[in-house]
Structure formats: structure tokens, C-alpha cells
mmCIF entry with sequence, helices, sheets and N, C-alpha, C, O atoms, coordinates in Angstrom:
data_MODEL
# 
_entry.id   MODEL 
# 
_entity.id                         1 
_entity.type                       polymer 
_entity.pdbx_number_of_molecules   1 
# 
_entity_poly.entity_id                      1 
_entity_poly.type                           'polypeptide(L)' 
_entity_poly.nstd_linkage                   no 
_entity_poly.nstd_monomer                   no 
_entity_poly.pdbx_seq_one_letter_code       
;(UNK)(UNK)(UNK)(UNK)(UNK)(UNK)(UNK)(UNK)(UNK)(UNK)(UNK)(UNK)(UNK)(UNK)(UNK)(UNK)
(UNK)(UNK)(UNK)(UNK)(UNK)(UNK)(UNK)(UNK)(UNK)(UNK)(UNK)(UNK)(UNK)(UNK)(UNK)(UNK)
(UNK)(UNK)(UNK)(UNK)(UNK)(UNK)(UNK)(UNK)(UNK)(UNK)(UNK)(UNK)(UNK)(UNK)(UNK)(UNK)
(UNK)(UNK)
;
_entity_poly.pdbx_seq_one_letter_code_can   XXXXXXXXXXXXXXXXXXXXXXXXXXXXXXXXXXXXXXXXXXXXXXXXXX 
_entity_poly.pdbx_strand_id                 A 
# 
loop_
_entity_poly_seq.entity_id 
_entity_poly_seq.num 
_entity_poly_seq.mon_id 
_entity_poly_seq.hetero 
1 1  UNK n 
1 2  UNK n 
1 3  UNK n 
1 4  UNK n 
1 5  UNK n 
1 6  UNK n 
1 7  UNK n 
1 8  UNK n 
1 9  UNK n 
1 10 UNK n 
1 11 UNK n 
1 12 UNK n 
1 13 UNK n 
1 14 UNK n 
1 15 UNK n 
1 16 UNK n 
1 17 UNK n 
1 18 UNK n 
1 19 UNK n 
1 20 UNK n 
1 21 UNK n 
1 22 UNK n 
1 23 UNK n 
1 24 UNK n 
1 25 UNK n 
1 26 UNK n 
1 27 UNK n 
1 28 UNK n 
1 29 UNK n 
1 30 UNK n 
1 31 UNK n 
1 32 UNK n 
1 33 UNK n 
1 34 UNK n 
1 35 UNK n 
1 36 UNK n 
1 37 UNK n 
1 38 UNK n 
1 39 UNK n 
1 40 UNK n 
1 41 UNK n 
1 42 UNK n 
1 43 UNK n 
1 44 UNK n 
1 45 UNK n 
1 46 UNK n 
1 47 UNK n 
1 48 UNK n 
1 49 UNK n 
1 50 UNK n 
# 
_struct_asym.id          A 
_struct_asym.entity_id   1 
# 
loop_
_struct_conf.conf_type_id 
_struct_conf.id 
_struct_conf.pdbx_PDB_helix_id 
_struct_conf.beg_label_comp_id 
_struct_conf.beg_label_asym_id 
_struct_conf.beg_label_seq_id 
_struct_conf.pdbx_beg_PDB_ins_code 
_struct_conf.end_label_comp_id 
_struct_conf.end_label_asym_id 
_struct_conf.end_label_seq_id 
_struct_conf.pdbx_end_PDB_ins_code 
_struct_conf.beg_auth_comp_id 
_struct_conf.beg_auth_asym_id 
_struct_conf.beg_auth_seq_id 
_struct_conf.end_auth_comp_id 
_struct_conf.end_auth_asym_id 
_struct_conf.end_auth_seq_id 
_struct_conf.pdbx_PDB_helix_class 
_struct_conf.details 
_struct_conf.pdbx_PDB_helix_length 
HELX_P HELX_P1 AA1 UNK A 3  ? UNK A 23 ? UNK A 3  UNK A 23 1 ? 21 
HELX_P HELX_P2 AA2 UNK A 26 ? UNK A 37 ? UNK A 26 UNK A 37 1 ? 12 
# 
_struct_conf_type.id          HELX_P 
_struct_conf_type.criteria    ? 
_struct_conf_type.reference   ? 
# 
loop_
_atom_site.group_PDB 
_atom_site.id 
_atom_site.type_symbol 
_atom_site.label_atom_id 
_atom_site.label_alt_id 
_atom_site.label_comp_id 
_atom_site.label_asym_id 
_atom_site.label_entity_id 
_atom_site.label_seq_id 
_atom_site.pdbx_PDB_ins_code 
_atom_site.Cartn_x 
_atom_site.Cartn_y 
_atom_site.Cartn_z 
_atom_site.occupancy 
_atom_site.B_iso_or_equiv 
_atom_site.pdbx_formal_charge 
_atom_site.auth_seq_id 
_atom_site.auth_comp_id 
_atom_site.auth_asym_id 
_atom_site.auth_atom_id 
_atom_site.pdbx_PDB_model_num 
ATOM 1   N N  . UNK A 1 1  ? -116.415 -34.816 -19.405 1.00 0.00 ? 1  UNK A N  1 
ATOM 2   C CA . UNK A 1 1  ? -115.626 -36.044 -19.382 1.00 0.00 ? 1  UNK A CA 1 
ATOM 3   C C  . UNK A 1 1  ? -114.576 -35.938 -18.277 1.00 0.00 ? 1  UNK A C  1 
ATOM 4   O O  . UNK A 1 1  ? -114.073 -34.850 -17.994 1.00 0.00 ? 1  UNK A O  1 
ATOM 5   N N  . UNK A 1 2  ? -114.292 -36.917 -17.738 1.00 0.00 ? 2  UNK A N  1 
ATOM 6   C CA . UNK A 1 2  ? -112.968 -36.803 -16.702 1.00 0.00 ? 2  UNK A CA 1 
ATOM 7   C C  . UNK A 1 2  ? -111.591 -36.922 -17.191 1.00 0.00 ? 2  UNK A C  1 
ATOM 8   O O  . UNK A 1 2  ? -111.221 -36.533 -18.299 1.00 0.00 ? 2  UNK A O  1 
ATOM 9   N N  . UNK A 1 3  ? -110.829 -37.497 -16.280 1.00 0.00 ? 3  UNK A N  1 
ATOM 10  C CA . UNK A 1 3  ? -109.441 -37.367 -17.320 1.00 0.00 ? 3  UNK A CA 1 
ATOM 11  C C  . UNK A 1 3  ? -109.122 -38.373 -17.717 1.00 0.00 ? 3  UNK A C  1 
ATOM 12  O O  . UNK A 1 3  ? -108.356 -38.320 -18.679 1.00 0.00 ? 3  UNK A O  1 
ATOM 13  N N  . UNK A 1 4  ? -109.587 -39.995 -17.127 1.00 0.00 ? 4  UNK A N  1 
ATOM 14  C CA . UNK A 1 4  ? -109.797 -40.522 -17.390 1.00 0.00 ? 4  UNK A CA 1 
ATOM 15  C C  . UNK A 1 4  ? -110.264 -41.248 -19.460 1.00 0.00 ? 4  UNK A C  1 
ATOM 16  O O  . UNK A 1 4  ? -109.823 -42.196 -20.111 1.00 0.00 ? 4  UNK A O  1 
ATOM 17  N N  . UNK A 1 5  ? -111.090 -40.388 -19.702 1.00 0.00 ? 5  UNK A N  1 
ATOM 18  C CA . UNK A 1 5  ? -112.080 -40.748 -20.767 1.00 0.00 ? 5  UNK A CA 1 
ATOM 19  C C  . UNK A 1 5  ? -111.483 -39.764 -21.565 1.00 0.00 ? 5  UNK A C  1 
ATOM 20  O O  . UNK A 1 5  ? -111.517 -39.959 -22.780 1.00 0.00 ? 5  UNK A O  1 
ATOM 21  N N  . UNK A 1 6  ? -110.819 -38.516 -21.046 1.00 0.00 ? 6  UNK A N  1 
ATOM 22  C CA . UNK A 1 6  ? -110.347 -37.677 -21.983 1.00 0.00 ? 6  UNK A CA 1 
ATOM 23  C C  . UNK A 1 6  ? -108.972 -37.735 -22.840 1.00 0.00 ? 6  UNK A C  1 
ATOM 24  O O  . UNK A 1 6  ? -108.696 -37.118 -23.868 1.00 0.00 ? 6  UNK A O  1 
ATOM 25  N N  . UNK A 1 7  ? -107.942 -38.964 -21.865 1.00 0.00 ? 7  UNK A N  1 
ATOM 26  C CA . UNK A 1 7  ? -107.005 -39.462 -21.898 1.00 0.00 ? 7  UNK A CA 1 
ATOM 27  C C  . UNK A 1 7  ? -107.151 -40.267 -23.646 1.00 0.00 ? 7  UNK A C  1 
ATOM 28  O O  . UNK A 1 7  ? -106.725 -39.988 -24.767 1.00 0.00 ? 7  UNK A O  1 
ATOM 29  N N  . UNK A 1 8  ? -108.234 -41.669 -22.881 1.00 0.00 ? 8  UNK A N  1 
ATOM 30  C CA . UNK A 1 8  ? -108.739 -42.506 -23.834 1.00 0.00 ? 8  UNK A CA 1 
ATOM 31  C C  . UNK A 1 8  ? -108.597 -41.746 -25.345 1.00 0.00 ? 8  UNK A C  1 
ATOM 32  O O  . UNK A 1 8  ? -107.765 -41.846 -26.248 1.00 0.00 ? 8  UNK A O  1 
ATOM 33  N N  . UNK A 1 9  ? -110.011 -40.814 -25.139 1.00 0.00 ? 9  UNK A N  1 
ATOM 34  C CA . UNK A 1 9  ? -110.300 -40.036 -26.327 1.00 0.00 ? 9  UNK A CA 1 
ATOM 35  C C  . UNK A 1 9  ? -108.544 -39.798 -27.023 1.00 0.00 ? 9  UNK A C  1 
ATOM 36  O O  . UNK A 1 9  ? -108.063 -40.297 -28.041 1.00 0.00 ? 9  UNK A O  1 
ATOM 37  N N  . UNK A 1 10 ? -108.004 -38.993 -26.165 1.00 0.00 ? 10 UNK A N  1 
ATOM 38  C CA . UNK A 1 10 ? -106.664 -38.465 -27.209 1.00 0.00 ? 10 UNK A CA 1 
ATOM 39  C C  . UNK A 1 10 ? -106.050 -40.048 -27.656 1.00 0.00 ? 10 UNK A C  1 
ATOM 40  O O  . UNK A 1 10 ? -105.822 -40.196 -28.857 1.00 0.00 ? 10 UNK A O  1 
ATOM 41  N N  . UNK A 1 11 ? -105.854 -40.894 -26.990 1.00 0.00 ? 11 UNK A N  1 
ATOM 42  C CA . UNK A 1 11 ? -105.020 -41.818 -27.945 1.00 0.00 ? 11 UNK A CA 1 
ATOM 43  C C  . UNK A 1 11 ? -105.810 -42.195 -28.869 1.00 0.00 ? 11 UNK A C  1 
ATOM 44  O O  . UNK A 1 11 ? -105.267 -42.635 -29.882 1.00 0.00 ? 11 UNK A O  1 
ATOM 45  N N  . UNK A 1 12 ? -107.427 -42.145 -28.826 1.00 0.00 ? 12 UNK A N  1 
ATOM 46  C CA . UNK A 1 12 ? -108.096 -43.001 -30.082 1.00 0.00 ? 12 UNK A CA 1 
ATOM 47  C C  . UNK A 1 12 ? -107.695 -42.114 -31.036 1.00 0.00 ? 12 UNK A C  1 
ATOM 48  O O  . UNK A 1 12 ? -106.973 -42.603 -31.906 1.00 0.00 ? 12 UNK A O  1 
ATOM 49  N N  . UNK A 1 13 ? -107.962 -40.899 -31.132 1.00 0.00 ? 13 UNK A N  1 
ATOM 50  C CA . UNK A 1 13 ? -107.853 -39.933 -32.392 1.00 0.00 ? 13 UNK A CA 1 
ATOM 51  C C  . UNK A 1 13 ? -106.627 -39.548 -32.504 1.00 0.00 ? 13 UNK A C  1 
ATOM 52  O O  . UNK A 1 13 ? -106.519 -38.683 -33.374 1.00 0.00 ? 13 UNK A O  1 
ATOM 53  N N  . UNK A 1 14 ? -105.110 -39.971 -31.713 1.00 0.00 ? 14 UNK A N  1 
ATOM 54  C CA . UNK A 1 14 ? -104.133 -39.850 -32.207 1.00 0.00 ? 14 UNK A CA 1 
ATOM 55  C C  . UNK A 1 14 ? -103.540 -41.205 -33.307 1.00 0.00 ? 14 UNK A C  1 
ATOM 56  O O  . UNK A 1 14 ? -102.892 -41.339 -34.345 1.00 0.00 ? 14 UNK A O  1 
ATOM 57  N N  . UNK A 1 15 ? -104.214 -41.989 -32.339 1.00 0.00 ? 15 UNK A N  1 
ATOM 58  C CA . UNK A 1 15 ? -104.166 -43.485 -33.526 1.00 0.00 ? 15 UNK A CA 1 
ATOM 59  C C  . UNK A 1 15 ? -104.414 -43.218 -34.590 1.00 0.00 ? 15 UNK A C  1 
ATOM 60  O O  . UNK A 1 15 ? -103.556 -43.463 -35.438 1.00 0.00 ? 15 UNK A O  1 
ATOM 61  N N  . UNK A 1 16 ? -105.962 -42.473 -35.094 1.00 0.00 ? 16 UNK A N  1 
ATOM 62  C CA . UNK A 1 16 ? -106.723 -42.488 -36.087 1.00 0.00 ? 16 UNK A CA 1 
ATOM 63  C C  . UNK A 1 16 ? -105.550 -41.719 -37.238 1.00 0.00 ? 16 UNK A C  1 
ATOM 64  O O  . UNK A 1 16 ? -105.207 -42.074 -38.366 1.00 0.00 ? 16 UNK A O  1 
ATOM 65  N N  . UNK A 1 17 ? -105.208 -40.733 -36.537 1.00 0.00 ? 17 UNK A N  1 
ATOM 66  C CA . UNK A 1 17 ? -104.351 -39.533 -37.363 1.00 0.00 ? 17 UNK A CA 1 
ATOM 67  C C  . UNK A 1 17 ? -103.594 -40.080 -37.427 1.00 0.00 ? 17 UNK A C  1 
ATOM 68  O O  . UNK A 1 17 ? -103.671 -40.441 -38.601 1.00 0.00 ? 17 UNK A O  1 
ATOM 69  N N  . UNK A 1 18 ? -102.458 -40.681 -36.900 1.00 0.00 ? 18 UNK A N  1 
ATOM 70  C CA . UNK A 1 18 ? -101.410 -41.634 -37.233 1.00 0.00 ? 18 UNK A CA 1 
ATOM 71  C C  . UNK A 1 18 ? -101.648 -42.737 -38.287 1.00 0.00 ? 18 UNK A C  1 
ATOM 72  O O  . UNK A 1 18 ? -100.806 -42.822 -39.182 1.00 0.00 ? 18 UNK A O  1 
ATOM 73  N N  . UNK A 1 19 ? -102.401 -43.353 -38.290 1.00 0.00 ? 19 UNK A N  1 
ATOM 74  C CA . UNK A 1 19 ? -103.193 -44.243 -39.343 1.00 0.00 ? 19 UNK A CA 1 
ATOM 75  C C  . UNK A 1 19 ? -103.036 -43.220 -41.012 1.00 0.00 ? 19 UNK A C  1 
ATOM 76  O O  . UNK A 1 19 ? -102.480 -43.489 -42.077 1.00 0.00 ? 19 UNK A O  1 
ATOM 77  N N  . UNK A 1 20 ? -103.667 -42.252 -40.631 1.00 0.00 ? 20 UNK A N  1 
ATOM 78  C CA . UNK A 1 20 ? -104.324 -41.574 -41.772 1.00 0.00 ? 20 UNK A CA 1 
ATOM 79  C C  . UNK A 1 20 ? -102.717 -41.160 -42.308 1.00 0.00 ? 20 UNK A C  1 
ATOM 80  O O  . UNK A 1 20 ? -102.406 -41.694 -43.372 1.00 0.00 ? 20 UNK A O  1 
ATOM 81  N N  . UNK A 1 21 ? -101.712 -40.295 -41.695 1.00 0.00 ? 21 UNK A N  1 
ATOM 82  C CA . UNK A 1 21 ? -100.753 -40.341 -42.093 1.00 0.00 ? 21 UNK A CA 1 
ATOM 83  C C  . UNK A 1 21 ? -99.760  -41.013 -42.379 1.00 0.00 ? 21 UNK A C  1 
ATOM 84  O O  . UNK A 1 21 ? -98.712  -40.478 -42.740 1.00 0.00 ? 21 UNK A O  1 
ATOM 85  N N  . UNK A 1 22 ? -99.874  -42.016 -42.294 1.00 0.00 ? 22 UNK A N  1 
ATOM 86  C CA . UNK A 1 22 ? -99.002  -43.457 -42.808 1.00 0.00 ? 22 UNK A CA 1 
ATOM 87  C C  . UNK A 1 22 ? -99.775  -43.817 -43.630 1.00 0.00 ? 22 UNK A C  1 
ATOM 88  O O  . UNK A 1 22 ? -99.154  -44.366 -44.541 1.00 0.00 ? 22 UNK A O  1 
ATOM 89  N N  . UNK A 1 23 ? -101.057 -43.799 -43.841 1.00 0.00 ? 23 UNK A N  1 
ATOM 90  C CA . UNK A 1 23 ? -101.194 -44.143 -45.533 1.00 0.00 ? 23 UNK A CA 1 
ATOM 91  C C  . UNK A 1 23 ? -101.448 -42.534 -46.396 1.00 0.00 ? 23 UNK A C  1 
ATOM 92  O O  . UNK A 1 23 ? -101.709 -42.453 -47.596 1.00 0.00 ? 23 UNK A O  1 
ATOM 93  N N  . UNK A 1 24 ? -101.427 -42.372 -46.267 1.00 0.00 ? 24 UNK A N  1 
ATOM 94  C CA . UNK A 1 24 ? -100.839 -40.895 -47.075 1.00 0.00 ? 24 UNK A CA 1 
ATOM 95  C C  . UNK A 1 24 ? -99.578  -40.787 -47.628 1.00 0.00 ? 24 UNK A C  1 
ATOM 96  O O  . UNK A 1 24 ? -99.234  -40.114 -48.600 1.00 0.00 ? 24 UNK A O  1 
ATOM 97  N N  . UNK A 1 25 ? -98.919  -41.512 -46.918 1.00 0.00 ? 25 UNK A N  1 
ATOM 98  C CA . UNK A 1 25 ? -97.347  -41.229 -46.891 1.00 0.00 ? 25 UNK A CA 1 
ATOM 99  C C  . UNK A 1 25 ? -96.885  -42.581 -47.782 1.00 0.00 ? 25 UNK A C  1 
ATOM 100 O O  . UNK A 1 25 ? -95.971  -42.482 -48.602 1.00 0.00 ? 25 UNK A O  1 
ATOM 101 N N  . UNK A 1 26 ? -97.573  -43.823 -47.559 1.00 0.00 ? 26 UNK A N  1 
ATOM 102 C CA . UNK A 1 26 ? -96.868  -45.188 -48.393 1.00 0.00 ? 26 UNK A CA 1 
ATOM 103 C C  . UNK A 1 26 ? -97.898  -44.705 -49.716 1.00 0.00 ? 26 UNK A C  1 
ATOM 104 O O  . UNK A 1 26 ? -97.519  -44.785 -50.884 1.00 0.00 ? 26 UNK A O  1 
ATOM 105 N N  . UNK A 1 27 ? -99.057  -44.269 -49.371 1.00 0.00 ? 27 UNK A N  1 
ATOM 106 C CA . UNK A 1 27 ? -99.590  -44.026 -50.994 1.00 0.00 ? 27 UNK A CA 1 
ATOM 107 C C  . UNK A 1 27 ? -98.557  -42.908 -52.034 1.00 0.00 ? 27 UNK A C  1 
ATOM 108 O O  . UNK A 1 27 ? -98.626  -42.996 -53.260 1.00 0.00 ? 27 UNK A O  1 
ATOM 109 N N  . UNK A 1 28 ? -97.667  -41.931 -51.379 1.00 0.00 ? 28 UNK A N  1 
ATOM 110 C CA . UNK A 1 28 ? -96.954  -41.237 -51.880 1.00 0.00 ? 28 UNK A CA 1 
ATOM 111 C C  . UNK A 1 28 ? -95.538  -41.904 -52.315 1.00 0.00 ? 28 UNK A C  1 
ATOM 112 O O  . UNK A 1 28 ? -94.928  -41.799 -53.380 1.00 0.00 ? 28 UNK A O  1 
ATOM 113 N N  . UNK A 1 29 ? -95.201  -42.668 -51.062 1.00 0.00 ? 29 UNK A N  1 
ATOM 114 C CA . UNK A 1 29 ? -93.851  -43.319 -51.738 1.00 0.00 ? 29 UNK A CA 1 
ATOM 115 C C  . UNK A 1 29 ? -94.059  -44.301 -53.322 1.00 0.00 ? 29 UNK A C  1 
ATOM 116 O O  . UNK A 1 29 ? -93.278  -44.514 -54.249 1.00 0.00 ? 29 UNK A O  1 
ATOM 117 N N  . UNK A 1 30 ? -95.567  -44.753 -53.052 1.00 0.00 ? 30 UNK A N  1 
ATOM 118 C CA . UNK A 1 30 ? -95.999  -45.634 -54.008 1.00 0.00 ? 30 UNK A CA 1 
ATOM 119 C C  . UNK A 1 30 ? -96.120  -45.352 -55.005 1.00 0.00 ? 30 UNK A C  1 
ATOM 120 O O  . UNK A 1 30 ? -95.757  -46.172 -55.848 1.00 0.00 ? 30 UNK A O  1 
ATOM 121 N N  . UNK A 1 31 ? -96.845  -43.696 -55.586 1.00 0.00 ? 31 UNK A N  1 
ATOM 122 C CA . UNK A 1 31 ? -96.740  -42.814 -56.777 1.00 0.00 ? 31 UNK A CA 1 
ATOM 123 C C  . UNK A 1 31 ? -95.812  -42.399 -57.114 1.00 0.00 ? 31 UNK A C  1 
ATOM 124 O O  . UNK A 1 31 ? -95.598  -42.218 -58.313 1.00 0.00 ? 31 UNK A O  1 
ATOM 125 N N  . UNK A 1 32 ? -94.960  -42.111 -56.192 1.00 0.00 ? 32 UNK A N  1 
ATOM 126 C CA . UNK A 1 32 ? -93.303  -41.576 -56.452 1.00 0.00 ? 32 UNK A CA 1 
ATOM 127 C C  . UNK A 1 32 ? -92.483  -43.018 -57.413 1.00 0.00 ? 32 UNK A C  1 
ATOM 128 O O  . UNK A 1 32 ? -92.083  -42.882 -58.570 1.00 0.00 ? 32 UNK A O  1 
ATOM 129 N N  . UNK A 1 33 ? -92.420  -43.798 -56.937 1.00 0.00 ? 33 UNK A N  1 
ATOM 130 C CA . UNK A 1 33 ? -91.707  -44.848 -57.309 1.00 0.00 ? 33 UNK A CA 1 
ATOM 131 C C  . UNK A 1 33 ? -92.686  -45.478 -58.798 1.00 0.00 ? 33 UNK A C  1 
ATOM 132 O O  . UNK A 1 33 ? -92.253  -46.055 -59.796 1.00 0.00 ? 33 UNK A O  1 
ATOM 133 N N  . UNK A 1 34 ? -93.832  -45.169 -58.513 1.00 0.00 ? 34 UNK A N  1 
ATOM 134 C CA . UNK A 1 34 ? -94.399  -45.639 -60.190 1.00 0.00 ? 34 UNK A CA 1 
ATOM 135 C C  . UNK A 1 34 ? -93.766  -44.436 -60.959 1.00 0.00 ? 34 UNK A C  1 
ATOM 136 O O  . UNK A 1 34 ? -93.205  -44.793 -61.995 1.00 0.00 ? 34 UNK A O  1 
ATOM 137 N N  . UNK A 1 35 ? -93.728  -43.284 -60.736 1.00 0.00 ? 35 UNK A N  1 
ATOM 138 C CA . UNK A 1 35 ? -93.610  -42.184 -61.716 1.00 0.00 ? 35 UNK A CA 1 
ATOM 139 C C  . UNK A 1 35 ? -91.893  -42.641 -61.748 1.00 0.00 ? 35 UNK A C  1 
ATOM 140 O O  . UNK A 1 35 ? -91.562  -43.209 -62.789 1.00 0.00 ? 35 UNK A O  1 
ATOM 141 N N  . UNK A 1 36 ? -91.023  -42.482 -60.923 1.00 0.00 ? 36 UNK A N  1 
ATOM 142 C CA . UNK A 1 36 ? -89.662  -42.909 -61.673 1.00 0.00 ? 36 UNK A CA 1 
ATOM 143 C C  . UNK A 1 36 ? -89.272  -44.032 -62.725 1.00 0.00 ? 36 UNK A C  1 
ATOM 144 O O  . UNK A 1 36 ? -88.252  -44.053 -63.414 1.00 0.00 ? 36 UNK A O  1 
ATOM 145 N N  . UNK A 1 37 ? -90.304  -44.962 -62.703 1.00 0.00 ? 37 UNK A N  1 
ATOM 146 C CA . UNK A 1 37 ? -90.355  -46.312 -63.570 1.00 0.00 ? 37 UNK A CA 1 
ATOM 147 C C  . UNK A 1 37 ? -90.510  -45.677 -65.526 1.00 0.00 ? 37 UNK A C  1 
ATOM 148 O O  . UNK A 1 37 ? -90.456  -46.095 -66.683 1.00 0.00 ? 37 UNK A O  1 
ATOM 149 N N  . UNK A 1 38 ? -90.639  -44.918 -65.032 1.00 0.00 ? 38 UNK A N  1 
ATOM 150 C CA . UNK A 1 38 ? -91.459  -44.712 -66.691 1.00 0.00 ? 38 UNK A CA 1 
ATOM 151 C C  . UNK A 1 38 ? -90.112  -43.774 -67.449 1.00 0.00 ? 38 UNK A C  1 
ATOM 152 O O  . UNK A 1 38 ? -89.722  -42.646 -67.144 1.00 0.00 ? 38 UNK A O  1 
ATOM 153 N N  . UNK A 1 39 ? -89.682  -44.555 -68.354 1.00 0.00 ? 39 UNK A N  1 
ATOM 154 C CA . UNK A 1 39 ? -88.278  -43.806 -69.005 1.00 0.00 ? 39 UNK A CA 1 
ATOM 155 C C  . UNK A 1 39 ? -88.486  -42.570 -69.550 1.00 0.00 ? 39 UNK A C  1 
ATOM 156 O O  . UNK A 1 39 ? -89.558  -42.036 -69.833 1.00 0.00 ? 39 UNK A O  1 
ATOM 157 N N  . UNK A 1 40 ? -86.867  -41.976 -69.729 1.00 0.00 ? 40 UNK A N  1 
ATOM 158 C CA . UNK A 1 40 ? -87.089  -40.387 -70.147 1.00 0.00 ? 40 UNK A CA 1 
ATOM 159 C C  . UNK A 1 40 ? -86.226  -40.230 -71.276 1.00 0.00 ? 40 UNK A C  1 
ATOM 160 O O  . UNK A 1 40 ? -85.101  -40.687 -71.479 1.00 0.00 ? 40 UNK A O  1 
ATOM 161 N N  . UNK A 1 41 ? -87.225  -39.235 -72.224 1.00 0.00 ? 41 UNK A N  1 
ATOM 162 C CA . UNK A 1 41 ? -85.964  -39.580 -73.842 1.00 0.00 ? 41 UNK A CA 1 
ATOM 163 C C  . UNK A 1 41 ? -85.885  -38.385 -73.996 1.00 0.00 ? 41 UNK A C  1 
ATOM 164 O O  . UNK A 1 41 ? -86.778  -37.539 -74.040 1.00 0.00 ? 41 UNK A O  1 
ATOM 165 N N  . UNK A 1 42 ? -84.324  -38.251 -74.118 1.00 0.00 ? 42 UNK A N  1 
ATOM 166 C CA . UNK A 1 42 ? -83.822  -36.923 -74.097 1.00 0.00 ? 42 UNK A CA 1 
ATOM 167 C C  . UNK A 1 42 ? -83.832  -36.414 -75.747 1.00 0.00 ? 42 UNK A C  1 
ATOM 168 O O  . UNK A 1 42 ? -83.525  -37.237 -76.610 1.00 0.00 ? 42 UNK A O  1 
ATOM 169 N N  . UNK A 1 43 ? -84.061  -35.550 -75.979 1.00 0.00 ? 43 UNK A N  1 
ATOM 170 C CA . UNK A 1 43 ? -84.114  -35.199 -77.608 1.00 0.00 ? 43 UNK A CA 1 
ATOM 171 C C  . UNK A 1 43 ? -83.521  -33.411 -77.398 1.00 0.00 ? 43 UNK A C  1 
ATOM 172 O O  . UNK A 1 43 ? -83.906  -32.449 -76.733 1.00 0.00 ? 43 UNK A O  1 
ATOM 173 N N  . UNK A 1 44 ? -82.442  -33.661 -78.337 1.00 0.00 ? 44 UNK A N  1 
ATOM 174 C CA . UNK A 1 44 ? -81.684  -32.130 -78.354 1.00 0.00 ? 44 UNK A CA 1 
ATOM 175 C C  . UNK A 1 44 ? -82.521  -31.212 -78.737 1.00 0.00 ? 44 UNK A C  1 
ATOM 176 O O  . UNK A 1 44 ? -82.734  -30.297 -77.940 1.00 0.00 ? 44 UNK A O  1 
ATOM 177 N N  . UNK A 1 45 ? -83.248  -31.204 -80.110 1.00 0.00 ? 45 UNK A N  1 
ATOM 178 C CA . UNK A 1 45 ? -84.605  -30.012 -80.382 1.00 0.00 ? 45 UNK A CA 1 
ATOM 179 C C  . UNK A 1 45 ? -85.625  -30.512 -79.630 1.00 0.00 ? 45 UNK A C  1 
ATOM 180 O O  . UNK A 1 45 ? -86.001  -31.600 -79.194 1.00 0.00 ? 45 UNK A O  1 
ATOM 181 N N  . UNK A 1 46 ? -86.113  -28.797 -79.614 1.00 0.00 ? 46 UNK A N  1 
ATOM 182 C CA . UNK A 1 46 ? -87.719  -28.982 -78.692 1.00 0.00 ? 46 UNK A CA 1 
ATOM 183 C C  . UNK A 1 46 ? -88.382  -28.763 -80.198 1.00 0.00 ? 46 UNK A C  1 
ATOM 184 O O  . UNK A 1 46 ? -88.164  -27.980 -81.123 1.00 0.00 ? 46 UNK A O  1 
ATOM 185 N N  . UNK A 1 47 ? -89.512  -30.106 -79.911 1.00 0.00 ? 47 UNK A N  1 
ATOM 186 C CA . UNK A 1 47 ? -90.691  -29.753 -80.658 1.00 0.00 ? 47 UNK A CA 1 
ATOM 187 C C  . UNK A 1 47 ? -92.340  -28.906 -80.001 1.00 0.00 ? 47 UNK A C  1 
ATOM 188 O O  . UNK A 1 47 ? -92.831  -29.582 -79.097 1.00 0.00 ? 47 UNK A O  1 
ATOM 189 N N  . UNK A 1 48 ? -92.938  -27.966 -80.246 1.00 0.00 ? 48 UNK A N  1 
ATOM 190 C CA . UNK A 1 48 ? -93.484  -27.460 -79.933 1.00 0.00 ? 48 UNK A CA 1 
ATOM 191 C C  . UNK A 1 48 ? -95.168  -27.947 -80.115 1.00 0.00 ? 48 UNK A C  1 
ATOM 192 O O  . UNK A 1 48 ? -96.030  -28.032 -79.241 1.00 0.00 ? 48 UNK A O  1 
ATOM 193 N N  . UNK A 1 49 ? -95.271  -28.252 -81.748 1.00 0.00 ? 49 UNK A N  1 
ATOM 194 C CA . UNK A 1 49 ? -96.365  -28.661 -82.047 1.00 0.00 ? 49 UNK A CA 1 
ATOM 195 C C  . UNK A 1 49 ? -96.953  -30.461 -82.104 1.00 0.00 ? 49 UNK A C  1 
ATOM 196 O O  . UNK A 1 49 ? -97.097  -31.135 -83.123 1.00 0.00 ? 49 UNK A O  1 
ATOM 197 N N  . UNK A 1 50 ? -97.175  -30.837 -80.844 1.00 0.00 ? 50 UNK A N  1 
ATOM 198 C CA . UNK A 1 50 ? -97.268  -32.125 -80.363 1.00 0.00 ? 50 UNK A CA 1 
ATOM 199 C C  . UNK A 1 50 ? -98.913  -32.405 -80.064 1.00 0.00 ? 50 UNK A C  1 
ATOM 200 O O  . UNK A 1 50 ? -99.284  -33.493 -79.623 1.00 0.00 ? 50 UNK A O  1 
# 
């Protein structure tokens, strides 16, 4: 390939990876923020057998 085409090549597959890590990353903010939604009940004894 020349440098030309080799140029090309790196931005397509830096796009691609950039892509891939921005949804990686909003799918994480997205699980993060469902899992804080869900309330937490504090109870002074631990029960063991649940």
C-alpha cells in the first residue's frame, strides 16, 4: 500500500475503535446509573440465612 491508502486505512480503523469505545463507555454510564436507581435498606443485624 502507499501512504496514501495507508493513511486512509488508519483513520477508518481509528474511527471504528473510537465508535466501539464510545459505546462501551455510554453503555457503562447507562448500567451505572440504572444500578444507582434501585434503593438501599440499611438493617442493623445481618441475616445470614436468606
Amino acid at each position: 500500500m502507499n501512504q496514501g491508502t495507508t493513511k486512509i486505512a488508519f483513520n477508518i480503523g481509528g474511527a471504528l475503535i473510537g465508535a466501539v469505545l464510545a459505546c462501551v463507555s455510554i453503555f457503562g454510564l447507562i448500567a451505572q446509573q440504572n444500578s444507582v436507581s434501585q434503593p438501599q435498606t440499611y438493617k442493623s443485624t445481618i441475616t445470614y440465612g436468606q
